[in-house]
C-alpha positions as CSV (number, residue, x, y, z in Angstrom):
1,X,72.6,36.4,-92.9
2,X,68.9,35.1,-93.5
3,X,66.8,38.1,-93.1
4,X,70.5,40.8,-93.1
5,X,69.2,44.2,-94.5
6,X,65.3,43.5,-94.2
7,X,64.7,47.1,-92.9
8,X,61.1,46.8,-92.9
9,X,60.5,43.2,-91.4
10,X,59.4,44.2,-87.8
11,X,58.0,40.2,-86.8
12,X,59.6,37.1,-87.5
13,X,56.8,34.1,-87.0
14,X,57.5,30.5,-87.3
15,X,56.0,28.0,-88.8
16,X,55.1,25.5,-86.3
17,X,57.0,26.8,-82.8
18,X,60.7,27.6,-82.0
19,X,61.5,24.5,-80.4
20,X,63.2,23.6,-83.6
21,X,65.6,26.8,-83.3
22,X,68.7,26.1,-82.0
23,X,71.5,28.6,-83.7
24,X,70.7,32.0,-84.4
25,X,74.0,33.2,-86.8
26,X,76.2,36.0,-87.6
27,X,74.1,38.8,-89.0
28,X,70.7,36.9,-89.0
29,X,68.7,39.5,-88.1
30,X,71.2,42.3,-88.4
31,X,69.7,45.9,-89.8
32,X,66.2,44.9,-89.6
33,X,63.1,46.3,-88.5
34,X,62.1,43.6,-85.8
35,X,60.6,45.1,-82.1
36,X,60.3,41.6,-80.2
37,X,62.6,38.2,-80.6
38,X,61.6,34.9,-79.4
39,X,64.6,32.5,-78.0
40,X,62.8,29.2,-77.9
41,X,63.5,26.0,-75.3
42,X,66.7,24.9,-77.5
43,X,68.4,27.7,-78.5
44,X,72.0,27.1,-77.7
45,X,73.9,29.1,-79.6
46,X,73.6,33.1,-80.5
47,X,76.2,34.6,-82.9
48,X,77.3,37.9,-81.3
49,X,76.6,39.8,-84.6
50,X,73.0,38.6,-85.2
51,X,70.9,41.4,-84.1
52,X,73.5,44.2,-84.8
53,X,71.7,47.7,-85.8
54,X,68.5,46.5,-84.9
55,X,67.0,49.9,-83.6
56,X,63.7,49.0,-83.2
57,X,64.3,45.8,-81.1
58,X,63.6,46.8,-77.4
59,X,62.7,43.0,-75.9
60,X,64.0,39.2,-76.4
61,X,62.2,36.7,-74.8
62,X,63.6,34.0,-73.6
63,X,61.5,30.5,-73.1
64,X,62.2,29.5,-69.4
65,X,62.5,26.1,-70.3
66,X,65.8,26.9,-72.0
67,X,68.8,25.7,-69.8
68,X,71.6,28.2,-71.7
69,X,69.9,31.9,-71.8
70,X,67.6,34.2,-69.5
71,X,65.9,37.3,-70.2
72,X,66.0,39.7,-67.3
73,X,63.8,42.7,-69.2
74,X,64.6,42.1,-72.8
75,X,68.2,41.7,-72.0
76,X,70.0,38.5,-72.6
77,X,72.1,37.1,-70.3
78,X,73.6,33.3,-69.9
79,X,71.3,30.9,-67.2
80,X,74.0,31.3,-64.6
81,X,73.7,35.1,-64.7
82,X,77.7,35.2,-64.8
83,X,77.7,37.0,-68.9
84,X,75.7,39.4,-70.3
85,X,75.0,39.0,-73.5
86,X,72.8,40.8,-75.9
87,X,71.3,44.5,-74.6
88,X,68.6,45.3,-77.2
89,X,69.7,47.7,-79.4
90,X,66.3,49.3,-79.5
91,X,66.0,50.0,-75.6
92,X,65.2,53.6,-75.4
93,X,66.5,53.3,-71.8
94,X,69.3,56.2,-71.6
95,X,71.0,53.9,-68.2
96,X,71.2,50.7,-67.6
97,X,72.3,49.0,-64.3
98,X,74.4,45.5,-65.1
99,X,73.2,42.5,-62.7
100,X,75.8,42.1,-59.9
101,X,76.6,38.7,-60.8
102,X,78.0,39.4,-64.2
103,X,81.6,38.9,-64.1
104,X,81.9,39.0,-68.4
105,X,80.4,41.4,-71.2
106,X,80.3,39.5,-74.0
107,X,80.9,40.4,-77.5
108,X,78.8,43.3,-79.0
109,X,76.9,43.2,-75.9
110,X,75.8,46.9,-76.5
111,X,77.1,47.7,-79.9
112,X,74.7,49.8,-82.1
113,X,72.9,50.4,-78.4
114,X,71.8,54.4,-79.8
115,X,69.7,55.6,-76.8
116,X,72.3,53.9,-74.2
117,X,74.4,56.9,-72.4
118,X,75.2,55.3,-69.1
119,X,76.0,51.4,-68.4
120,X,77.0,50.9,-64.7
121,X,79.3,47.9,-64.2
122,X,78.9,45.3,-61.8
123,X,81.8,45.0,-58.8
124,X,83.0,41.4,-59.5
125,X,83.3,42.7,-63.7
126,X,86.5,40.9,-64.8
127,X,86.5,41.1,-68.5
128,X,85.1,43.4,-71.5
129,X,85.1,41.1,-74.5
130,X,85.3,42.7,-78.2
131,X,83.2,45.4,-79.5
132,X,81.2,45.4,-76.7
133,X,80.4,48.6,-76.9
134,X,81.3,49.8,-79.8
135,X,78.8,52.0,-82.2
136,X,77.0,52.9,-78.7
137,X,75.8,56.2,-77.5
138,X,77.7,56.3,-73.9
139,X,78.9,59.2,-72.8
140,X,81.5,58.0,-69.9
141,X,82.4,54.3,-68.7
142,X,83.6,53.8,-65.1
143,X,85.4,49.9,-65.3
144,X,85.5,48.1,-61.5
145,X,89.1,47.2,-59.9
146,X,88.3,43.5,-60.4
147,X,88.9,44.2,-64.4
148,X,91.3,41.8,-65.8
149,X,90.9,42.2,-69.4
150,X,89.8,44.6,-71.7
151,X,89.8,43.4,-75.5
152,X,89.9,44.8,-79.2
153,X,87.6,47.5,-80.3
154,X,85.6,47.3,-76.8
155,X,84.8,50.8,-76.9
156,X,85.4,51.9,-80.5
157,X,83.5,54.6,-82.8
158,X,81.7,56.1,-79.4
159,X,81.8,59.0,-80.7
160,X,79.6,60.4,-77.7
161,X,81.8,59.2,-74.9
162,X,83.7,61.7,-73.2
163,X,84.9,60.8,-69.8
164,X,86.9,56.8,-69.6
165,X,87.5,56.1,-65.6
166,X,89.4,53.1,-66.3
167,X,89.9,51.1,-63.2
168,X,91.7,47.1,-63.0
169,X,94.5,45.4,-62.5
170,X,95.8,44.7,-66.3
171,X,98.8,46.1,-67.5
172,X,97.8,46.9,-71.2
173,X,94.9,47.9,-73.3
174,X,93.5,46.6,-76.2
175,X,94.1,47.2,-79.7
176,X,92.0,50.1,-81.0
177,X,90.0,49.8,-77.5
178,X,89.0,53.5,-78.1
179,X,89.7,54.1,-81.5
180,X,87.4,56.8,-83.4
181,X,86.5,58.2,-80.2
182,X,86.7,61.8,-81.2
183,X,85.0,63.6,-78.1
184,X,86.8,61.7,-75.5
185,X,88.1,64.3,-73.8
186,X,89.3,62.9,-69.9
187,X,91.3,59.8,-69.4
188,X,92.1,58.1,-66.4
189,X,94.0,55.0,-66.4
190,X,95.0,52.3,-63.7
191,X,98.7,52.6,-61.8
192,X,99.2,49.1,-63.2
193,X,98.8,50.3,-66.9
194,X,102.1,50.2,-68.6
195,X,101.7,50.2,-72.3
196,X,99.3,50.0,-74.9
197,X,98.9,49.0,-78.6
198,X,99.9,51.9,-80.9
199,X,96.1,51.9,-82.3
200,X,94.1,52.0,-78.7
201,X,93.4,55.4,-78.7
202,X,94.2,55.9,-82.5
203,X,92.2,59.1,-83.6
204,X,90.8,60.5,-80.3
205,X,91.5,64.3,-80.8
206,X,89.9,65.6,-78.1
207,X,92.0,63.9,-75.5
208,X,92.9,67.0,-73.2
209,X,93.8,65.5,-69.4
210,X,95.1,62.3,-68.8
211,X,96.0,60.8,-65.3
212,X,98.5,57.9,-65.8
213,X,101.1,55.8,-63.9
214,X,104.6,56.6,-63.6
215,X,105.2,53.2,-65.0
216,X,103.8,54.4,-68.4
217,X,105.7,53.8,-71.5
218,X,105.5,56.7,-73.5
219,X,104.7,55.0,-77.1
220,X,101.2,54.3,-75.7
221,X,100.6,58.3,-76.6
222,X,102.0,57.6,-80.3
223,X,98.3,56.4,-80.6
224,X,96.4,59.8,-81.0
225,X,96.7,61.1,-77.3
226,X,98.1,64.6,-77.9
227,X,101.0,65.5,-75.7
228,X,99.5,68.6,-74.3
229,X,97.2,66.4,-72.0
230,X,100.2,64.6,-70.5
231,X,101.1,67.6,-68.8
232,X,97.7,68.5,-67.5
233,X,96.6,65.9,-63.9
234,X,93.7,68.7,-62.9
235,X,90.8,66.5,-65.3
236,X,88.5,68.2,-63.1
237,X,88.5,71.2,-64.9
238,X,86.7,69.9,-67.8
239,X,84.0,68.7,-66.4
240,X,81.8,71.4,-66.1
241,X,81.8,71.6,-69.9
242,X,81.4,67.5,-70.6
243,X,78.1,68.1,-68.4
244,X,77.3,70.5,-70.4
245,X,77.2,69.0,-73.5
246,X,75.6,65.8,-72.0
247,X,72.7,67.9,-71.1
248,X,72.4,69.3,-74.8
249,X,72.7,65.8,-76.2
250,X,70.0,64.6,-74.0
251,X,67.6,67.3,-75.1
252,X,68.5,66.2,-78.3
253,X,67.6,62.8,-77.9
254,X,64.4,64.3,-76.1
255,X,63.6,65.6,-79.5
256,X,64.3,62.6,-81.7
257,X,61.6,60.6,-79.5
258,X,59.4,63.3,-79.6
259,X,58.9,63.4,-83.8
260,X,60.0,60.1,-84.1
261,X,57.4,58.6,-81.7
């Protein structure tokens, strides 16, 4: 937590090189003002919580000489090109395309990711580690039929996402894996899904279709889904509406830039 809570550093310069860097740790860097990052030639190890809430950062470098990380336009990824692993959380990009290779999103990959509305998946995506993106401004999430794994908190306290088109071959969700999500308003959910932790959709109020497997266990609705939206399969309906206020939000965001910046 070296530099946590330093709102108004915006550079970090070291004294000689980075070559000496080799760990970056939890909360390092977390709710500061910094707009660029350097990973040196010997970085090896990035905590996933280091650059939480970091809205200004919009680019980490990455030295090519370092055999474990990559920096394919500010965003991190591992050398083999197999994990993402840190988006900036100050990329004003409202989409963001996911290199094909990727077959993991790592830990609070996009968390705190503000501007972020759209991430499209790779094909060969097989797991969604923790908090990935959680705290992030996406409106829907469409997950690939290669999805294995989806863990805790992945998409928790998105309280702009509206639309989850969750595709895979797993059989459960994650604890609390949309918790907080209070405009999620259409779920779909895979024909292998059977149950789900009590807490994965704890507090989602807005919940009104869901399409579901007959093999569903009915306690996964205990979790906040209200039983009104089992009975209703047309989802299509409310889209014309989510559209709607996806349009509103990004004239919104329009506006922020435009006194902000």
């Amino acid at each position: 937590m070296a530099f946590h809570n330093c709102y108004n550093l915006v550079e970090v310069a070291f004294q000689n090189d980075t070559s000496n860097l080799t760990n970056i740790e939890s909360h390092a860097f977390s709710h500061t003002g910094l707009r660029v990052f350097n990973f040196g030639p010997n970085v090896s190890k990035v905590n996933a919580k280091a650059f939480l809430f970091c809205s200004s950062l919009t680019y980490i470098n990455v030295s090519k000489s370092n055999p474990n990380f990559t920096s394919v336009n500010g965003v991190i990824y591992n050398k083999q090109m197999t994990k993402l692993i840190i988006y900036p959380p100050g990329n004003k990009s409202v989409s963001y395309t996911v290199n094909k290779t990727v077959v993991t999103i790592k830990k609070y990959a996009f968390s705190s990711c503000e501007y972020i509305t759209l991430v499209n998946l790779p094909p060969r995506l097989r797991k969604i580690c923790k908090f990935a993106f959680s705290n992030s401004a996406i409106h829907n999430i469409t997950t690939p039929d290669t999805l294995t794994m989806i863990q805790k908190g992945a998409f928790m306290h998105c309280k702009n996402l509206t639309i989850a088109n969750i595709n895979g071959t797993y059989t459960q969700l994650s604890e609390q894996c949309f918790k907080y999500d209070e405009n999620l308003t259409v779920v779909y959910l895979p024909q292998s899904f059977e149950s789900s932790p009590l807490s994965s959709f704890a507090n989602c109020s807005s919940i009104q279709c869901v399409t579901y497997s007959k093999n569903m266990k009915e306690r996964v609705f205990m979790a906040g889904i209200p039983w009104v939206a089992l009975s209703d399969t047309n989802c299509s309906k409310y889209l014309p509406a989510i559209e709607r206020r996806h349009q509103e939000y990004q004239k919104w965001i329009q506006n922020i830039f435009r006194y902000r910046y």
